[in-house]
Structure formats: C-alpha cells, structure tokens
The first five atom37 places (N, CA, C, CB, O) and aatype in JSON, in Angstrom:
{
  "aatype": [20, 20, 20, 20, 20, 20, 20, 20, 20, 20, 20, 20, 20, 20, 20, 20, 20, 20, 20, 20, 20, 20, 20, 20, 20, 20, 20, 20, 20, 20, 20, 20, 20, 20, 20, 20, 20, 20, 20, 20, 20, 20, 20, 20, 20, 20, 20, 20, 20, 20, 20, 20, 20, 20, 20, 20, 20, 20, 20, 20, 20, 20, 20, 20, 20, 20, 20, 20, 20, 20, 20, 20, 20, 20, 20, 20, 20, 20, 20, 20, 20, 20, 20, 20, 20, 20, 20, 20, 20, 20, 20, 20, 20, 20, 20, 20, 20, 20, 20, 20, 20, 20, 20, 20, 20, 20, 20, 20, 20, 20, 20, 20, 20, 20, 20, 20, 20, 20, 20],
  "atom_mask": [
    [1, 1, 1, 1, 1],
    [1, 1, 1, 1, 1],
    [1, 1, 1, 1, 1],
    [1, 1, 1, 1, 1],
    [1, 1, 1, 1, 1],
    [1, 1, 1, 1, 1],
    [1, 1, 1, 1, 1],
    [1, 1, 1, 1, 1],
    [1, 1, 1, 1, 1],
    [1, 1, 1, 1, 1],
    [1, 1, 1, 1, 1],
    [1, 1, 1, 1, 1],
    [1, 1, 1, 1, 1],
    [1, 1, 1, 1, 1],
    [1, 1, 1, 1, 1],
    [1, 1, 1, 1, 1],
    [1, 1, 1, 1, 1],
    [1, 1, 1, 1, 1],
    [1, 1, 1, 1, 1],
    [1, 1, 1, 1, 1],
    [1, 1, 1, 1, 1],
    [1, 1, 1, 1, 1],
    [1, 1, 1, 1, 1],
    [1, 1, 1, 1, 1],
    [1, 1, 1, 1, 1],
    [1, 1, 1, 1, 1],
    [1, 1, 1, 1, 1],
    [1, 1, 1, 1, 1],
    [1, 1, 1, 1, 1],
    [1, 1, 1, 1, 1],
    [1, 1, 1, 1, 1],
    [1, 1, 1, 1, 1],
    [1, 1, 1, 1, 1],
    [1, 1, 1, 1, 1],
    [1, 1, 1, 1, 1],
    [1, 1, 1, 1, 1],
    [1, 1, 1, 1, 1],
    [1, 1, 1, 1, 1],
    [1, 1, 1, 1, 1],
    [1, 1, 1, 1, 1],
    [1, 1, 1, 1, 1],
    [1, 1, 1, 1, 1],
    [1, 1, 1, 1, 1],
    [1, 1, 1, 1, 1],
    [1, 1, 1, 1, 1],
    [1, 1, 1, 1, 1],
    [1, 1, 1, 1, 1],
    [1, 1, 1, 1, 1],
    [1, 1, 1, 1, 1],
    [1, 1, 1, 1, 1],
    [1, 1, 1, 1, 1],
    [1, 1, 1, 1, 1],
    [1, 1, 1, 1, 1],
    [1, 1, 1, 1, 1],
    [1, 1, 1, 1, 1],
    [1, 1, 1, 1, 1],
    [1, 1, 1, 1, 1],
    [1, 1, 1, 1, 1],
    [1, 1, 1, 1, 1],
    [1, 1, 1, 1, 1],
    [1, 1, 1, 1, 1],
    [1, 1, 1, 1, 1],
    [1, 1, 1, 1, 1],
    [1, 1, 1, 1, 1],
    [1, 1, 1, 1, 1],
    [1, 1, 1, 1, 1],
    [1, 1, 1, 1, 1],
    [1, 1, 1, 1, 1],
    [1, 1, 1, 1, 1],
    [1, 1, 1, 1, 1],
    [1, 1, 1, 1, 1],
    [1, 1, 1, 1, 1],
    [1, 1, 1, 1, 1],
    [1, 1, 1, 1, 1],
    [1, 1, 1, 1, 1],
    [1, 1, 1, 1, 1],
    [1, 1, 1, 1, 1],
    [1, 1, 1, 1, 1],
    [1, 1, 1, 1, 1],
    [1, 1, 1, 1, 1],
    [1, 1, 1, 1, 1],
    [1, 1, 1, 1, 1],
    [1, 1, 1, 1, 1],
    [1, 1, 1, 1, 1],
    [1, 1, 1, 1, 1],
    [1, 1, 1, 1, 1],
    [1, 1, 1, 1, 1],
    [1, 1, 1, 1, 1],
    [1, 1, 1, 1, 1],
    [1, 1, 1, 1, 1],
    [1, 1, 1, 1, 1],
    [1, 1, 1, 1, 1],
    [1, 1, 1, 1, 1],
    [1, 1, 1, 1, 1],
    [1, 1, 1, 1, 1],
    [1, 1, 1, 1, 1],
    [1, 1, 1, 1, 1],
    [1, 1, 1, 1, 1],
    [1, 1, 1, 1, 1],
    [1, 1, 1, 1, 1],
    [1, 1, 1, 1, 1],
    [1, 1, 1, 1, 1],
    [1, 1, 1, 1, 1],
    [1, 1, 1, 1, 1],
    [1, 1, 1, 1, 1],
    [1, 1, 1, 1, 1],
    [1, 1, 1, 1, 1],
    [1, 1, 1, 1, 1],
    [1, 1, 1, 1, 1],
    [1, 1, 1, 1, 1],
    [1, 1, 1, 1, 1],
    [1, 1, 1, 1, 1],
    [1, 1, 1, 1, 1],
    [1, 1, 1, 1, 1],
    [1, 1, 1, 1, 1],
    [1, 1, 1, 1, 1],
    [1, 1, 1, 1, 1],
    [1, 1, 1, 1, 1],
    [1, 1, 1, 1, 1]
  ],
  "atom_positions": [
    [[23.51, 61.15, 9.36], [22.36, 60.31, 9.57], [22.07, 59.5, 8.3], [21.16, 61.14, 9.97], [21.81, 58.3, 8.36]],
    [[22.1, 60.11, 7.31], [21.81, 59.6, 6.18], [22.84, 58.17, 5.67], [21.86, 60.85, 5.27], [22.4, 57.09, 5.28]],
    [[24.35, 58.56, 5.81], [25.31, 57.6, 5.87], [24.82, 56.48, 6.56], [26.47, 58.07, 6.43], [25.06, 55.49, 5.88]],
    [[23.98, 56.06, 8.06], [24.09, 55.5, 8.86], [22.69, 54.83, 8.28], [24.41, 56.17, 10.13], [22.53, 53.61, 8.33]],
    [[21.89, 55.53, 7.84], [20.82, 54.68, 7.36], [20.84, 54.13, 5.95], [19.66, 55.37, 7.5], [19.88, 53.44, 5.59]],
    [[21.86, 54.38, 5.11], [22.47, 53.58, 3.56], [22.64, 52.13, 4.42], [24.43, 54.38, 2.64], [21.96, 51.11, 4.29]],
    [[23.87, 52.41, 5.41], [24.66, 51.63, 6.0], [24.16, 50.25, 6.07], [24.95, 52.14, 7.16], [24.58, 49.16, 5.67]],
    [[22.86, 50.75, 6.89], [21.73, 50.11, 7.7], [21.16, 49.01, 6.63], [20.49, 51.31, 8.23], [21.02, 47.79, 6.69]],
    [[20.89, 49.97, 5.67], [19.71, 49.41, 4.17], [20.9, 48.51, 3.45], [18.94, 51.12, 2.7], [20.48, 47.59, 2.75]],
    [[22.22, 48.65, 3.54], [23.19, 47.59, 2.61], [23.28, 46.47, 3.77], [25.01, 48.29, 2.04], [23.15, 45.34, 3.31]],
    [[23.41, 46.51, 4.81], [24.01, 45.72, 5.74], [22.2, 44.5, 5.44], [24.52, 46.82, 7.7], [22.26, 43.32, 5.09]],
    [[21.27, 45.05, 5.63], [19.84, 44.45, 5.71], [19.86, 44.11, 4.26], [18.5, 45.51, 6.24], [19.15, 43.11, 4.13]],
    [[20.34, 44.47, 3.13], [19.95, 43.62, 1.84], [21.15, 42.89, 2.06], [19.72, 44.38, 0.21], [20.77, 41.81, 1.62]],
    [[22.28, 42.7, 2.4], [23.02, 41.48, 1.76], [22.63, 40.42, 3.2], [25.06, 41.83, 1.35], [22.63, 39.22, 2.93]],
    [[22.42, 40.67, 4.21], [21.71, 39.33, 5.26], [20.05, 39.26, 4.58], [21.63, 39.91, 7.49], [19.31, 38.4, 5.06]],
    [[19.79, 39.69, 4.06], [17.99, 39.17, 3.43], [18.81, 38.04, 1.76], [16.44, 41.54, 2.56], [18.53, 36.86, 1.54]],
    [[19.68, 38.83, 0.99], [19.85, 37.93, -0.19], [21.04, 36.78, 0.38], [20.38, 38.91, -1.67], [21.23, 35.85, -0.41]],
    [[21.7, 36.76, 1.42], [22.6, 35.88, 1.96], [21.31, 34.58, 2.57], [23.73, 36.82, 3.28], [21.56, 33.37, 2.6]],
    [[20.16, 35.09, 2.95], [19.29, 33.88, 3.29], [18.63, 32.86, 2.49], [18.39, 34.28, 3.85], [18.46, 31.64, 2.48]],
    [[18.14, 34.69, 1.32], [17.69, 33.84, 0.14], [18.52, 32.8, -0.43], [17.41, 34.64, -0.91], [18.1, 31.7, -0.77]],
    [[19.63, 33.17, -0.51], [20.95, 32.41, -1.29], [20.81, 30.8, -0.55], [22.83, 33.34, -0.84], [20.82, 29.75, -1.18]],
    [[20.66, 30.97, 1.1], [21.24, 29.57, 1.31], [19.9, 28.75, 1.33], [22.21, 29.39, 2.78], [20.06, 27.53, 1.3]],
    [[18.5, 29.26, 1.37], [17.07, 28.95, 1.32], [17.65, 28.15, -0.03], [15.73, 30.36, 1.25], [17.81, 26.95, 0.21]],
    [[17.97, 28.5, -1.27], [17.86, 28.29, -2.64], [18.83, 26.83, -2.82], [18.41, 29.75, -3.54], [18.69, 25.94, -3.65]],
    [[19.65, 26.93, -1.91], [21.07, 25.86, -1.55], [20.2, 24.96, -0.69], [22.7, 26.63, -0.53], [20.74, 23.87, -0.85]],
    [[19.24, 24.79, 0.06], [18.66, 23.91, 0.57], [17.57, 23.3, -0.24], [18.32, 24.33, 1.66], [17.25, 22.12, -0.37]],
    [[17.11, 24.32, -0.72], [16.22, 23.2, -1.73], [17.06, 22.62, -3.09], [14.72, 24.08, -2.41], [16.21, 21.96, -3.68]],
    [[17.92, 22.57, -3.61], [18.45, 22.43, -4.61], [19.05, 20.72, -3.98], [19.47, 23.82, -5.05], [19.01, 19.72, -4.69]],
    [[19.49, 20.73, -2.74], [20.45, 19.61, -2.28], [19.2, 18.55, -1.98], [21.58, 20.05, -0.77], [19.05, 17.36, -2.29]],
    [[18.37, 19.49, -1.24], [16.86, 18.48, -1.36], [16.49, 17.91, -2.84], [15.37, 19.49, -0.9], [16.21, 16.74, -3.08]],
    [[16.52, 18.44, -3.32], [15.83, 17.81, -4.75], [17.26, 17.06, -5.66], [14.96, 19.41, -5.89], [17.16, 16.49, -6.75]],
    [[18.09, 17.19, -5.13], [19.16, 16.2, -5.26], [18.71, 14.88, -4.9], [20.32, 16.54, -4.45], [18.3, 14.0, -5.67]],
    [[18.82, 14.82, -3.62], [18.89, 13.95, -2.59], [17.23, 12.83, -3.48], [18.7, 15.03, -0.63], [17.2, 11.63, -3.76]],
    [[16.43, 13.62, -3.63], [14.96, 13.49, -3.87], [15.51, 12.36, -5.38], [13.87, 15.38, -4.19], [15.18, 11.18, -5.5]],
    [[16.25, 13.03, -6.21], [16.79, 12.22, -7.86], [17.01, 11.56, -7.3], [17.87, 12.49, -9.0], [16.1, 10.73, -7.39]],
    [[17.94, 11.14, -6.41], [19.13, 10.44, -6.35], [17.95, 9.07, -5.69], [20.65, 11.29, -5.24], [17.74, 8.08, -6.39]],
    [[17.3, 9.24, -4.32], [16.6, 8.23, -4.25], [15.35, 7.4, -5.3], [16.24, 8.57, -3.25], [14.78, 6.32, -5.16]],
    [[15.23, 8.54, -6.44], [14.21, 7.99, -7.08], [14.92, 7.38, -8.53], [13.01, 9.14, -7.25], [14.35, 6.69, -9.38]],
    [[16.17, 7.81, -8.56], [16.65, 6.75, -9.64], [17.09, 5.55, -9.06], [17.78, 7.24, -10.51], [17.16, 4.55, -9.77]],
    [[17.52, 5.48, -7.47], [17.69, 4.07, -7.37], [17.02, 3.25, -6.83], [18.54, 3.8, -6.96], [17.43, 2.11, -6.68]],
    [[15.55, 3.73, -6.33], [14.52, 3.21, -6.16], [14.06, 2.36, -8.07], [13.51, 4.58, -5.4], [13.85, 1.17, -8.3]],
    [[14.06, 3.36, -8.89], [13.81, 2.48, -10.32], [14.4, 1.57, -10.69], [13.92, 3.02, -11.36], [13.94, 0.64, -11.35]],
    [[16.22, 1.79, -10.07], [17.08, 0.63, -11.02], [16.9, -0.65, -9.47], [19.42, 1.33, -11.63], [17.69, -1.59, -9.45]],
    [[15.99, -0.55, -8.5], [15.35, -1.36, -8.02], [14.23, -2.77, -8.1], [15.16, -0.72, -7.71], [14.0, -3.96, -7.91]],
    [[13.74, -1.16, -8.66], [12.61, -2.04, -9.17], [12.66, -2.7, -10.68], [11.37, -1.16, -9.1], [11.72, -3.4, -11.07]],
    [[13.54, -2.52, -11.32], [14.09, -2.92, -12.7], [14.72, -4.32, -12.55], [15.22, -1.83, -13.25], [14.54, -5.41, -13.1]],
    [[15.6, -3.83, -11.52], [16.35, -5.83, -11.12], [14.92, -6.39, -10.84], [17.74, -6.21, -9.14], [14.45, -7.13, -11.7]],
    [[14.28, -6.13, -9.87], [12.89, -7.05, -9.44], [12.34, -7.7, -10.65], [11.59, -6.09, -8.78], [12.38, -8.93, -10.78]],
    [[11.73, -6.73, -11.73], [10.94, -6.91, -13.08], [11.76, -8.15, -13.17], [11.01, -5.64, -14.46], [11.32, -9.18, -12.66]],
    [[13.07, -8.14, -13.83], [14.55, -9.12, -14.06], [14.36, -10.0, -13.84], [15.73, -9.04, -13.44], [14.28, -10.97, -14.58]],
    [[14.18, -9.89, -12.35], [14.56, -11.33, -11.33], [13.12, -12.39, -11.69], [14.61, -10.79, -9.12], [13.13, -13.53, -12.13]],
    [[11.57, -11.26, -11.19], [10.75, -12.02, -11.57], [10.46, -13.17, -12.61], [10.23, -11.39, -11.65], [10.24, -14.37, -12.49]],
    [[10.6, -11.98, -14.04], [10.67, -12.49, -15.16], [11.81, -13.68, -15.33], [10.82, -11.4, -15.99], [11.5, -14.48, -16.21]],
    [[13.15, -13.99, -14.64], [13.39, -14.85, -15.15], [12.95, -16.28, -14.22], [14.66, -14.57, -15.53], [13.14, -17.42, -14.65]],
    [[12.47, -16.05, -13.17], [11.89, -17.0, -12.67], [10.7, -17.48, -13.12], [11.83, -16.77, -11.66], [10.43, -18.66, -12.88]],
    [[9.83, -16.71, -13.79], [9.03, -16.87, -14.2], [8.86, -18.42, -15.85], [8.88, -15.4, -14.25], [8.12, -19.35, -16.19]],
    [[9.92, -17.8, -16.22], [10.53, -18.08, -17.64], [11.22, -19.53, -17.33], [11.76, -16.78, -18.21], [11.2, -20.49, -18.1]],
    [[11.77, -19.5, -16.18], [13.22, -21.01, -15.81], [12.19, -21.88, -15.05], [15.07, -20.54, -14.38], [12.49, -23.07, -14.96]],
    [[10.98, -21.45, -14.45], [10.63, -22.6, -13.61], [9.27, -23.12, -13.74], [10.82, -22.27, -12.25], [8.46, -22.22, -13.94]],
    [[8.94, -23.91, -13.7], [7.19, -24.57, -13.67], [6.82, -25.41, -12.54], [6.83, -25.63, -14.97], [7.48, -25.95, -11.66]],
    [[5.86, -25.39, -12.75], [5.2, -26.18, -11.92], [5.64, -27.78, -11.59], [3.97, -26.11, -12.45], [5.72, -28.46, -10.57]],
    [[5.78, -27.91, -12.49], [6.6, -29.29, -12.43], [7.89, -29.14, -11.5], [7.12, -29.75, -14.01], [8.08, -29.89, -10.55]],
    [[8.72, -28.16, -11.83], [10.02, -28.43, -11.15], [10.05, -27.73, -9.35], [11.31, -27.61, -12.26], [10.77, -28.01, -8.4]],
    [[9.03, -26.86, -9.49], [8.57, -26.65, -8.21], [8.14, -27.85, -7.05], [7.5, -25.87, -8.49], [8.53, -28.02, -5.89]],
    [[7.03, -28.67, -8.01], [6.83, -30.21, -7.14], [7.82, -31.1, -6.87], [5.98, -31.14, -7.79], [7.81, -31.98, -6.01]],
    [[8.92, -30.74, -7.88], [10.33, -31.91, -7.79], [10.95, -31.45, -6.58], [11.65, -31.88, -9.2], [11.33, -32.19, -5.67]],
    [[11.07, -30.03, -6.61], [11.74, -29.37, -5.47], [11.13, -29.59, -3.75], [11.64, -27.78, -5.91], [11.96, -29.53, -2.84]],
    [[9.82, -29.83, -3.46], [8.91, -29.7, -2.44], [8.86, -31.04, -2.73], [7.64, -28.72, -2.41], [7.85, -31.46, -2.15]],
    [[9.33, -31.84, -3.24], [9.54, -33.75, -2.86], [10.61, -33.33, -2.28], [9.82, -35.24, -4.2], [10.58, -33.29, -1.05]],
    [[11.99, -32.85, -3.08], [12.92, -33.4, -2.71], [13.18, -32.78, -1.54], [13.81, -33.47, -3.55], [14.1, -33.26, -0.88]],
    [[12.43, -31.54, -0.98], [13.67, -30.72, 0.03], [12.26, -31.55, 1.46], [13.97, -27.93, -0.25], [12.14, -31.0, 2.55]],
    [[11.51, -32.68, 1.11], [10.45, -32.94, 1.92], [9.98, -31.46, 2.46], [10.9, -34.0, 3.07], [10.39, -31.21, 3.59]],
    [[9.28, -30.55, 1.92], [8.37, -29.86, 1.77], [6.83, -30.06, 1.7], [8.73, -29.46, 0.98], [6.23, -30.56, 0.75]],
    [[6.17, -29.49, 3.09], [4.81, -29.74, 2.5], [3.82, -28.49, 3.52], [4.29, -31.71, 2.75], [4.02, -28.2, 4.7]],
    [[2.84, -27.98, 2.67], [2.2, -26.88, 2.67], [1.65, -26.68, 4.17], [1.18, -26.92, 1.59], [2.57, -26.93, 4.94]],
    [[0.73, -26.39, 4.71], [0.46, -25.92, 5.81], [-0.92, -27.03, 5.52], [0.42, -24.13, 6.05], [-1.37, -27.46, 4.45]],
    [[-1.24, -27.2, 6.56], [-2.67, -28.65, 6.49], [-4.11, -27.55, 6.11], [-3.06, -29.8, 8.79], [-5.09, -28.18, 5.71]],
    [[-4.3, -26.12, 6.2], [-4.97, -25.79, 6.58], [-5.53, -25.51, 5.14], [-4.7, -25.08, 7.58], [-4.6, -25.38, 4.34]],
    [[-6.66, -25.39, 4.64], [-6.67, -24.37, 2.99], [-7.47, -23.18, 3.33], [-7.59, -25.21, 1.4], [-8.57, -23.33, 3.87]],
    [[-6.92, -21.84, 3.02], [-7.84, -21.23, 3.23], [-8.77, -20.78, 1.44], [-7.18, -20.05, 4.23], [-8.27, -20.52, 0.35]],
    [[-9.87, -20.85, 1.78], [-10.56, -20.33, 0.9], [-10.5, -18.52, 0.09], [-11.66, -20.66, 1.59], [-10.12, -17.73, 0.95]],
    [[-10.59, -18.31, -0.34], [-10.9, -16.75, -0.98], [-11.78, -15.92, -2.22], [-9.79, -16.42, -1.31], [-11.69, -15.81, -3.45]],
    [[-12.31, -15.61, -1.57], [-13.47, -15.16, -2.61], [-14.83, -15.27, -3.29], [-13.14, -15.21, -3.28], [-15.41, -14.87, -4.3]],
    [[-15.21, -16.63, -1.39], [-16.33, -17.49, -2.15], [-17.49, -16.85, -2.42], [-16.74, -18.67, -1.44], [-18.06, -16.19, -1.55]],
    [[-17.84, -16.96, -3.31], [-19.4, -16.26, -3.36], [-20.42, -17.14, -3.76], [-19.55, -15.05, -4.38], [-20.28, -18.03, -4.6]],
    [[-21.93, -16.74, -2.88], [-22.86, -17.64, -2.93], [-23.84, -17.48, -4.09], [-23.48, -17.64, -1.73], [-24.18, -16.38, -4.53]],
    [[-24.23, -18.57, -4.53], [-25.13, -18.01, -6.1], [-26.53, -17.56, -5.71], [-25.42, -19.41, -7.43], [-26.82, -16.63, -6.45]],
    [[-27.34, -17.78, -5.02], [-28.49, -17.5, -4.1], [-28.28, -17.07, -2.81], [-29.23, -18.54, -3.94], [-27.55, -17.67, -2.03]],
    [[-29.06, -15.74, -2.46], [-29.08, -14.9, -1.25], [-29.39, -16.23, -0.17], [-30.39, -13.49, -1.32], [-29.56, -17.37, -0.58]],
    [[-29.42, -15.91, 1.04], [-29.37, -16.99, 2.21], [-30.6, -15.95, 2.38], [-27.87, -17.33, 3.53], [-30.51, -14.73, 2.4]],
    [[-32.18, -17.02, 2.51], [-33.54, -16.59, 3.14], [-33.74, -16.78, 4.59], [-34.64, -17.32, 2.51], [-34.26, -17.82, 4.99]],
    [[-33.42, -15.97, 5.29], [-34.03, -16.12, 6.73], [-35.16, -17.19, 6.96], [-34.64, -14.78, 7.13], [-36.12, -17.44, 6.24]],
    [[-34.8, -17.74, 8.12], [-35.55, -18.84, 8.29], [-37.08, -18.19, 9.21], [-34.49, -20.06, 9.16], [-38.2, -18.7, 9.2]],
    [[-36.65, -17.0, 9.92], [-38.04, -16.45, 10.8], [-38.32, -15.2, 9.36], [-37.59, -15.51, 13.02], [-37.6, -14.53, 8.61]],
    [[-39.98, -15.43, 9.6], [-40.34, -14.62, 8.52], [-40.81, -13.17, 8.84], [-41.34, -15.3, 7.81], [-41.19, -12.48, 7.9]],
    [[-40.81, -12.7, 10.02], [-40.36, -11.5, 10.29], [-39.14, -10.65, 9.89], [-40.34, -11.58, 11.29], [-39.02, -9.48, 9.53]],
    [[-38.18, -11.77, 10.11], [-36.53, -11.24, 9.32], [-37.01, -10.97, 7.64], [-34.92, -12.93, 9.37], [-36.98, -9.96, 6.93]],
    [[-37.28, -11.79, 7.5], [-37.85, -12.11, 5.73], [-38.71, -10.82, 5.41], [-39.09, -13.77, 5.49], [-38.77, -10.44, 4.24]],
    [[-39.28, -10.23, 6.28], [-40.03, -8.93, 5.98], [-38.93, -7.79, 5.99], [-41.26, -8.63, 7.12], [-38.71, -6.98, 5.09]],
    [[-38.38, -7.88, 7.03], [-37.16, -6.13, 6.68], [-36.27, -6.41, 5.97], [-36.17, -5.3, 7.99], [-35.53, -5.66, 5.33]],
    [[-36.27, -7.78, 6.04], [-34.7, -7.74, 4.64], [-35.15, -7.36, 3.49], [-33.84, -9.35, 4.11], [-34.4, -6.75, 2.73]],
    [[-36.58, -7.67, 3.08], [-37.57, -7.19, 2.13], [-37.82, -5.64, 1.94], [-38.79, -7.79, 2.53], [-37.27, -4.95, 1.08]],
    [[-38.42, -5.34, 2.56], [-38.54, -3.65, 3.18], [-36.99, -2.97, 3.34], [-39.36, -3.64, 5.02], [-36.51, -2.2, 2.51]],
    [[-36.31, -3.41, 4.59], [-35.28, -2.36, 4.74], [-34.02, -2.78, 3.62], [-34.72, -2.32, 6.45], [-33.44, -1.82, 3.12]],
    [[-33.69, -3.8, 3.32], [-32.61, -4.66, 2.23], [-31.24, -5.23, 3.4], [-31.81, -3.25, 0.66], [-30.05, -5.41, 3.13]],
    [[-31.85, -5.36, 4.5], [-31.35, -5.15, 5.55], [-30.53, -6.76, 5.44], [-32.48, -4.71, 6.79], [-31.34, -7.68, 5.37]],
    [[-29.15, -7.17, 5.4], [-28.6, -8.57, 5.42], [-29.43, -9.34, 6.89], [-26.64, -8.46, 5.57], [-29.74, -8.73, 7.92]],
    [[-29.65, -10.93, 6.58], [-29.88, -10.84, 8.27], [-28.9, -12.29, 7.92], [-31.96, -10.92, 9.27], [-29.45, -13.38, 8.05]],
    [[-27.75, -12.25, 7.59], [-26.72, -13.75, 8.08], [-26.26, -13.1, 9.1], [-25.3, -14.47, 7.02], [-25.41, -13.86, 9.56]],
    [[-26.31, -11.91, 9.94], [-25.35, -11.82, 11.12], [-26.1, -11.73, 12.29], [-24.41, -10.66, 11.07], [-25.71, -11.9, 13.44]],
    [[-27.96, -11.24, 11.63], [-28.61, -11.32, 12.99], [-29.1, -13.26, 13.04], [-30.25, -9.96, 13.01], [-29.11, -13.96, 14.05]],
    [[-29.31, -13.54, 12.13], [-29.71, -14.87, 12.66], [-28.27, -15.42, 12.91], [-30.69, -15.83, 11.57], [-28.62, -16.44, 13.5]],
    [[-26.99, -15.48, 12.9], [-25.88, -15.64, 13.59], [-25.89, -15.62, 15.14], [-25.09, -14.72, 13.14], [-25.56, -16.47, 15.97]],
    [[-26.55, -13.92, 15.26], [-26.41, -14.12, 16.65], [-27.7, -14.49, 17.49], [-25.84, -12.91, 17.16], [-27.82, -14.7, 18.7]],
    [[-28.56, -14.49, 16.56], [-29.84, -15.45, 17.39], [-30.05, -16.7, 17.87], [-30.79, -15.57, 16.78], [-30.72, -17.25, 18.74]],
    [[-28.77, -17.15, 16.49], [-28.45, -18.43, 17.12], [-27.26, -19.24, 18.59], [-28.12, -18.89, 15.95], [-27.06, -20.29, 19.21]],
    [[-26.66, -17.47, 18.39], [-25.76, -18.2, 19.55], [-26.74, -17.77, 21.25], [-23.71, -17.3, 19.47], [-26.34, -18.05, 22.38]],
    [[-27.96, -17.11, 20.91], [-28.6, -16.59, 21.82], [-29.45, -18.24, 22.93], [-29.71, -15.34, 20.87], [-29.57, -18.53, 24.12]],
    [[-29.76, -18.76, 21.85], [-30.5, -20.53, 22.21], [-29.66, -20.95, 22.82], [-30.82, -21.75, 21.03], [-29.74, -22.1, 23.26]]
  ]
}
C-alpha cells in the first residue's frame, strides 16, 4: 500500500511541476512577444519623429502655396471656426431668465434658443 501511495505522490508532483514548467514557458513567450512589439512600435515611432522633423525643416509656407498653385489645389469653401470665446456673458433678453441665471447660475443661450424656435 505504501509503494502505491509514493507511486501516487511522484506520479502527482512531476504532472503539478510539468504544469508549472509549461505555465512559466507561456508567460516567458508572452513577454517576448510583448518586447518584441514594443521595440518596434518605438523604432516606429522614431522614423515618424524623422519624417516629421524633416518636413518640418525642408518645407514652408511658401513652398506649400507654390505647391497648391501648381497641383490647382484649393481648400474646402467652408471655414470652420475653433475655440471662439465670447468676452461678455450673453444677458437674457426676458428678465425672469435674468433672475435664475442670477440665483441658480443657470446658462439660458439654450433656453432662449429654444424659446425662440417655440414663436
């Protein structure tokens, strides 16, 4: 009996350290795999820096406009704006609004927006 339960206890440690073993082989190839994309993700982004910088360095404004004459290039008709900001708050024109924007700090450009599409 005793033979049969050694047996038992060797057979159960080398399938428990045979798992550990290949557990240890999976993360090792993972964190391979893990270098391997993150050094060539850098020498990526290294050409980019490169590329930027020498465009940056070879071209101006000037030769950009020569280029958008010559290739008849021209922008989109539309401009969009970004970032406008107003130097004075917008005062409600009903002075009821003018009281909770007062009191609550409540914006009212979206209720008199839609008061107006209410007329």
């Amino acid at each position: 009996m005793k033979k049969k339960s050694f047996a038992i206890f060797i057979v159960f440690l080398f399938i428990a350290s045979l798992t550990f073993l290949h557990q240890k082989i999976l993360i090792y190839v993972e964190a391979y795999k893990i270098s391997k994309n993150h050094r060539l993700s850098n020498e990526l982004v290294d050409k980019r820096d490169y590329l930027v910088y020498n465009l940056t360095k070879e071209t101006s404004v000037q030769k950009i406009n020569q280029w958008a004459e010559k290739n008849n290039f021209s922008p989109t008709e539309k401009v969009l704006a970004l970032n406008l900001r107003r130097t004075e708050p917008v005062k409600p024109a009903n002075k009821v609004m003018a009281m909770f924007t007062d009191l609550l700090g409540i914006p009212t450009g979206s209720s008199t927006a839609l008061a107006g599409e209410k007329e």
